[in-house]
N, C-alpha and C positions, 0 to 999 in steps of 0.2 A: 845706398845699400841697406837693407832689412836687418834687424838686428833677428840672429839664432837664439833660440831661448832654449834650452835644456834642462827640463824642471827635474828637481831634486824629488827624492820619495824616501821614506825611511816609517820606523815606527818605535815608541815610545812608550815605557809604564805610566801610568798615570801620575798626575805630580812631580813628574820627572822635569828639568830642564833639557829644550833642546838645542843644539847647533849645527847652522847650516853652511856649508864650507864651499864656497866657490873660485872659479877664476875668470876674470870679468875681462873682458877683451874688445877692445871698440874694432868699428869694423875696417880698420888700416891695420889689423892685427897686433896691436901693442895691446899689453896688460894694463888697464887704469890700473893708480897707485894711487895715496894720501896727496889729497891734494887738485886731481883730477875731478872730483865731484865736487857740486856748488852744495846740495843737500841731497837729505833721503827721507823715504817715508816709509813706516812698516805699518803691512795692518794684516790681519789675523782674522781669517775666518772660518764657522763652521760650515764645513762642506755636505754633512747629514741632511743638511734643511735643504729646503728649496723652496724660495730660493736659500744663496749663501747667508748666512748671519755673522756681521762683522761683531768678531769680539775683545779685541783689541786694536789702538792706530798708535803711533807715535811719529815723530816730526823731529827732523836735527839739519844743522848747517855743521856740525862738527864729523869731517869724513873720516878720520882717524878715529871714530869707536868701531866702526866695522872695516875700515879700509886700511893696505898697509904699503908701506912707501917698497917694497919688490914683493917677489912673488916668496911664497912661503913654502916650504918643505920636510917642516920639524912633524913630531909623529900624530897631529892630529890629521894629517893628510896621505891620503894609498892610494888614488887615482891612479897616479904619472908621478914621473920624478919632474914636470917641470912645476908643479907645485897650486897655489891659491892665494888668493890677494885681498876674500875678501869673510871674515869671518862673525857671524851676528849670532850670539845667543838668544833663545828665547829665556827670559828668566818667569817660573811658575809665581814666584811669590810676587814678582811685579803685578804679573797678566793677572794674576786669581784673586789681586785688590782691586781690581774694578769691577763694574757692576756684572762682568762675566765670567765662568771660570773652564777651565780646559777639562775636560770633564772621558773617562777610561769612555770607551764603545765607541768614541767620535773623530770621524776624520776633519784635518782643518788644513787649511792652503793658506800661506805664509808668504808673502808680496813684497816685494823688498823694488824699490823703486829709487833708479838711482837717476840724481839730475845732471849731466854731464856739465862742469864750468865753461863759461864761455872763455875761457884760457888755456884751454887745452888747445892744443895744436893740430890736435891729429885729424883723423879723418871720421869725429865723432861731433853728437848732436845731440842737442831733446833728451830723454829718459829711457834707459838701461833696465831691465827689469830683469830680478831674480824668482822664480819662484819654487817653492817648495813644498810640496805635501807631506801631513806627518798622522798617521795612525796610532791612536792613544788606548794603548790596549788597558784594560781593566784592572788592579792590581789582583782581583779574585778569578782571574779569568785564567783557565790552563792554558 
């Protein structure tokens, strides 16, 4: 079965941190939780160019910084009342110490790539992907 991807969109002041709230569902329809993923990878890029210009990545085996053992339903979430499992901030002061920085007028797509454990049970496989586009408006911009 094809994994659904349903990409996030939103938009941001400049220097702003941001966060992408999702609910990750393998395709036997159970919610992955902490635990279910072996690793992730995030990588960040500007969508202005063309082509894309990556300007951030990061790499973890730790699934409990973005993933959570049920689904979530405290007030950073208003979809649905069945909630989100899986929450990644971007932090500005991380991403705007490396050689790139997030910059007002620029759109970027946010790749969140999840590696399913080979100890999951269900009816999942291979790598999950979230993605998100996020509009970084100007702080002098009306």
């Amino acid at each position: 079965m094809a994994t659904t991807i349903n990409p996030i969109s939103g938009a941001i002041w400049e220097g702003a941190d941001f966060t992408i709230l999702a609910r990750v569902v393998a395709p036997d329809g159970n919610a992955l939780v902490t635990g279910n993923i072996e690793d992730y990878t995030v990588k960040i890029y500007e969508t202005t160019t063309d082509p894309a210009a990556a300007v951030y990545s990061l790499e973890s085996s730790d699934d409990s910084e973005i993933m959570f053992a049920a689904l979530q339903t405290d007030g950073w979430w208003s979809a649905d009342s069945a909630g989100y499992n899986l929450r990644y901030t971007a932090a500005m002061a991380t991403i705007n110490n490396t050689s790139e920085v997030i910059r007002g007028g620029h759109t970027y797509r946010t790749e969140i790539e999840l590696t399913v454990a080979a100890s999951y049970t269900g009816n999942a496989s291979g790598v999950i992907p979230v993605i998100a586009t996020v509009q970084v408006k100007a702080r002098n911009a009306v």
